[in-house]
LUMSEKE-9331 format. One record per residue (C-alpha): residue in one letter; chain; x, y, z. Coordinates in steps of 0.001 Angstrom, whole numbers, plus 500000, padded with zeros to 6 digits. Example, Ala and Ser with C-alpha at 12.3 -4.5 7.8 and 13.67 -1.06 7.14 Angstrom:
2
(pt "a"; "A"; (512300; 495500; 507800))
(pt "s"; "A"; (513670; 498940; 507140))
//
This chain:
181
(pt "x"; "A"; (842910; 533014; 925470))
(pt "x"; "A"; (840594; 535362; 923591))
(pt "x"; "A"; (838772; 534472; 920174))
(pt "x"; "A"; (836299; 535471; 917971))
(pt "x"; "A"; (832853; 535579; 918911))
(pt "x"; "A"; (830414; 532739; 917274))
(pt "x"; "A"; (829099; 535623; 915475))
(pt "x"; "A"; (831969; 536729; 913603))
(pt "x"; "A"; (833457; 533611; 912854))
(pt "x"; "A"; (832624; 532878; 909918))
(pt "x"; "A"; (833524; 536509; 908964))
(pt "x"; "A"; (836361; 536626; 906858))
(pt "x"; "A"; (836489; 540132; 906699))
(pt "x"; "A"; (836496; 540549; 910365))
(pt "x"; "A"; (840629; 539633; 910554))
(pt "x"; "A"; (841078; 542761; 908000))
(pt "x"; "A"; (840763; 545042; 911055))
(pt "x"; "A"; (844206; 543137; 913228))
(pt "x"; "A"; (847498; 543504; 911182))
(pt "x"; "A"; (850477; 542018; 912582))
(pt "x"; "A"; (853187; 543847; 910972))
(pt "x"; "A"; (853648; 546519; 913104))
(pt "x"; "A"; (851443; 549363; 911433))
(pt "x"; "A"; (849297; 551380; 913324))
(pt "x"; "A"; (845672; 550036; 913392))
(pt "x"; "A"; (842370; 552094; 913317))
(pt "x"; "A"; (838884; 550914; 913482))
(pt "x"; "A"; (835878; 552962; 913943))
(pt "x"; "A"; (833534; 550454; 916592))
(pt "x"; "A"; (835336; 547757; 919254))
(pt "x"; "A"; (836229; 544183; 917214))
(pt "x"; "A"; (834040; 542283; 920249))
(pt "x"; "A"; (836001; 539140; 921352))
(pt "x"; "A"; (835350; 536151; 923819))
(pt "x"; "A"; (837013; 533852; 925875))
(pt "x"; "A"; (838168; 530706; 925021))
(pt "x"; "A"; (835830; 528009; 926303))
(pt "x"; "A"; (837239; 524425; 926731))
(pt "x"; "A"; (833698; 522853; 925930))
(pt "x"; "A"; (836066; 519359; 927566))
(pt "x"; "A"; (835828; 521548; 931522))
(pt "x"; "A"; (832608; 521201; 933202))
(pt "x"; "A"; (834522; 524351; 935317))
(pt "x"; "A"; (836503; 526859; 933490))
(pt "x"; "A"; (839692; 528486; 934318))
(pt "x"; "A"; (839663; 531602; 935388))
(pt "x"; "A"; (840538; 534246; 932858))
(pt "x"; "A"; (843841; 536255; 933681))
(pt "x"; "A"; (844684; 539607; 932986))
(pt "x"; "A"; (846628; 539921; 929823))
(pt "x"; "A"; (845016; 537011; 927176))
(pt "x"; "A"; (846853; 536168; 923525))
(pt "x"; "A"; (844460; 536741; 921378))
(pt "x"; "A"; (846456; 535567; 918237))
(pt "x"; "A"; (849999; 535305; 917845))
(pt "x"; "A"; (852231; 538459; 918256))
(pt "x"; "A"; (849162; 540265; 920225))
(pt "x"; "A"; (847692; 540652; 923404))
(pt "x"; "A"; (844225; 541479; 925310))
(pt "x"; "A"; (845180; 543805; 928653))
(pt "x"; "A"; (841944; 544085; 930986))
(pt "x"; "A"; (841410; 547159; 932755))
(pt "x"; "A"; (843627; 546316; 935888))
(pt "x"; "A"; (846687; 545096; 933214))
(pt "x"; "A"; (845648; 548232; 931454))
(pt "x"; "A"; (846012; 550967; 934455))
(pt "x"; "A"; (849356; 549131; 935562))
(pt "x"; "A"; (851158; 548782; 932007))
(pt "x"; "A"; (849700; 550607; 929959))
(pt "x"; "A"; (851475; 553778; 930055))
(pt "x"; "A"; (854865; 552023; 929312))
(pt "x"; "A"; (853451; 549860; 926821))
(pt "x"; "A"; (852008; 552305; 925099))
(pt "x"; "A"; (855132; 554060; 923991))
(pt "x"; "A"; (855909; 551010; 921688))
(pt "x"; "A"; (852591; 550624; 920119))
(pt "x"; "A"; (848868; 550629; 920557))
(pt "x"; "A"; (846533; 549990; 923328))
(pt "x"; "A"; (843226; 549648; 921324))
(pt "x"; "A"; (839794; 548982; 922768))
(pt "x"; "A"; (838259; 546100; 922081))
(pt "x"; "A"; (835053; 544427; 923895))
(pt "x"; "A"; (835376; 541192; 925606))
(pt "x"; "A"; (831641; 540477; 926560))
(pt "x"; "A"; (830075; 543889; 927025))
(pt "x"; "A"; (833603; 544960; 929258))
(pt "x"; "A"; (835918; 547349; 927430))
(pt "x"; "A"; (839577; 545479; 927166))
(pt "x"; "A"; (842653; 546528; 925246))
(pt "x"; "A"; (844125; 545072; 922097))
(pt "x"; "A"; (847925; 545342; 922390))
(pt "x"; "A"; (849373; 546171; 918717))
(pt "x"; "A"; (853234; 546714; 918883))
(pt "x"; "A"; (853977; 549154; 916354))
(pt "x"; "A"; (858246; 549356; 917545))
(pt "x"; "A"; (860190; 547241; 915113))
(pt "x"; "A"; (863266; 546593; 914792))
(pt "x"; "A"; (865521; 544749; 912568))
(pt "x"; "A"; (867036; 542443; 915218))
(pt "x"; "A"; (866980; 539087; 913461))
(pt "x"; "A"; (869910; 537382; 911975))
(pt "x"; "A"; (868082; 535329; 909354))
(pt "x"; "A"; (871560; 533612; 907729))
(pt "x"; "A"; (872356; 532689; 911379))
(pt "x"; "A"; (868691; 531436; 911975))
(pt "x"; "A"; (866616; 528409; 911777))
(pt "x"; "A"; (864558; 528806; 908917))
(pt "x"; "A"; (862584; 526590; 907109))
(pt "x"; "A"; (861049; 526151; 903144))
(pt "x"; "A"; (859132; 529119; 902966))
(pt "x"; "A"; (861010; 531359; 904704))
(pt "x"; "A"; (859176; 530559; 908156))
(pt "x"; "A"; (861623; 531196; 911036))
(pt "x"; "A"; (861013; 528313; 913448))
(pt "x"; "A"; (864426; 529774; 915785))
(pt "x"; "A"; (865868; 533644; 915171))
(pt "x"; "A"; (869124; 534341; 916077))
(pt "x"; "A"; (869592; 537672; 917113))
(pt "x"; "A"; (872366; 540608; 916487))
(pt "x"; "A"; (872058; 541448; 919887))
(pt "x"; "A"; (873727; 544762; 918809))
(pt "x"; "A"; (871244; 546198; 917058))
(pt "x"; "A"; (869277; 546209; 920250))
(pt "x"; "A"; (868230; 549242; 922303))
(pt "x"; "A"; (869958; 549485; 926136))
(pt "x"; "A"; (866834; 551335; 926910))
(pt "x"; "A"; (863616; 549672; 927874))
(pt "x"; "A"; (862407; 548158; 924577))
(pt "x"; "A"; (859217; 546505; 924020))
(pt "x"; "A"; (859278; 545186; 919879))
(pt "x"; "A"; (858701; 542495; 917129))
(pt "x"; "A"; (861196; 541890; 914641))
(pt "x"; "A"; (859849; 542465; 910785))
(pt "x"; "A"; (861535; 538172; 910337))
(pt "x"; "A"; (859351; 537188; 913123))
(pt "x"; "A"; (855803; 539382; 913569))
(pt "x"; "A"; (854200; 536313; 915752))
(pt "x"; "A"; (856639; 536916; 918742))
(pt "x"; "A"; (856428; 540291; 921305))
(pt "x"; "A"; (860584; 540533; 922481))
(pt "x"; "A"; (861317; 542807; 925493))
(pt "x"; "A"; (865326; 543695; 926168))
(pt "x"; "A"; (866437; 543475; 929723))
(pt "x"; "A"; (865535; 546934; 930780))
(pt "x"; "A"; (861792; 546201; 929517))
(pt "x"; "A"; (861597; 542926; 931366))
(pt "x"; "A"; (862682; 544304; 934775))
(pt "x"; "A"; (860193; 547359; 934588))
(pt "x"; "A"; (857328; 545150; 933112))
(pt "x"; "A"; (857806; 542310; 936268))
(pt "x"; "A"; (858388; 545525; 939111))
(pt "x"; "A"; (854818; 546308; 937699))
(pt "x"; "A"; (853280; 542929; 937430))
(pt "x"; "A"; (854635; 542025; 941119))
(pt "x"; "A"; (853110; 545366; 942067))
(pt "x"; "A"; (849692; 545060; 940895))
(pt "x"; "A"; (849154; 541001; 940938))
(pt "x"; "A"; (848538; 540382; 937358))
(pt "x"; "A"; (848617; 537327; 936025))
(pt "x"; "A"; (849030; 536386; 932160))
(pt "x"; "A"; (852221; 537413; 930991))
(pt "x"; "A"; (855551; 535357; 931378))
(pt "x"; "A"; (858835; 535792; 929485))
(pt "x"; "A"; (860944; 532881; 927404))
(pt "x"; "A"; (864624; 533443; 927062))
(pt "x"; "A"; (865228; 533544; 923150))
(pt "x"; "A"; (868934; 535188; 923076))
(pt "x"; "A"; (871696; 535732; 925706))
(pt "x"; "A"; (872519; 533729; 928260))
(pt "x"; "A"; (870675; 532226; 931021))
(pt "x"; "A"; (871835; 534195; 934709))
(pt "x"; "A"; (873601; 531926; 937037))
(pt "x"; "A"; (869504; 532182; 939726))
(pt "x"; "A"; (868513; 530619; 936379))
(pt "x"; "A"; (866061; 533890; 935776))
(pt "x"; "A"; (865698; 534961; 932394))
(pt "x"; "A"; (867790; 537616; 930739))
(pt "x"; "A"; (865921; 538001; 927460))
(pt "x"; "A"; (862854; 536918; 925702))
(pt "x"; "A"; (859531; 537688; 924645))
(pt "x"; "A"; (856127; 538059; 926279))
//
């Protein structure tokens, strides 16, 4: 996991730069980031290739970056960003689509939705990579997306990036059909 650097943490204005609703970003120098240090590990885990940063984003390094980054790209921003002097790439998903069924969903006072149900029909057949407007802290991918994003993870050994079932049902190898990343 990536976070903010000791010298920006007390910073408030540093989180101005990162929206999460799906609008393109711009910011004229690198936000620099860190890795998460478990200061409880006398030996740290070594860092994989795609990081969360916060929720609904991710960090590609350069190798996640050469192997998804053209199909990522065409549903939102790859954005530089320095992660100890080494240029890394802030993922901001700019494709949304209204996918969530919020009378159908679990949501609580507040309006939080703690488990979307989804109108599966308002999803693309195409390879889709999006957030929902209901639910900016999740990344979904359809079924198309998740088969060309493992073929390229498998490909290139990069580690980081799983998917969670979230709608559909779960195929008979018990593999998921659905979910977000």
């Amino acid at each position: 996991m990536l976070v903010v650097t000791d010298q920006d943490r007390l910073n408030l204005g540093f989180w101005d730069q990162f929206s999460d609703d799906g609008s393109m970003m711009r910011w004229n120098r690198r936000p620099k980031l860190q890795p998460y240090v478990d200061k409880k590990r006398k030996k740290q885990k070594p860092r994989a290739d795609i990081s969360p940063f916060r929720p609904g984003s991710l960090a590609l390094n350069a190798k996640a970056h050469d192997a998804l980054g053209d199909f990522l790209g065409q549903f939102g921003q790859l954005l530089e960003i320095d992660v100890l002097g080494e240029v890394e790439y802030y993922y901001n998903v700019t494709n949304v689509i209204a996918s969530v069924d919020l009378d159908r969903s679990d949501v609580v006072p507040g309006g939080f939705v703690k488990k979307p149900a989804f109108n599966e029909s308002s999803i693309p057949a195409q390879a889709t990579v999006f957030k929902d407007a209901a639910v900016l802290s999740s990344i979904y991918v359809n079924d198309a997306a998740k088969f060309e994003l493992e073929e390229r993870i498998a490909a290139s050994g990069i580690t980081g990036m799983g998917f969670k079932q979230v709608w559909g049902e779960v195929s008979n190898d018990g593999s998921l059909g659905r979910g977000d990343g």
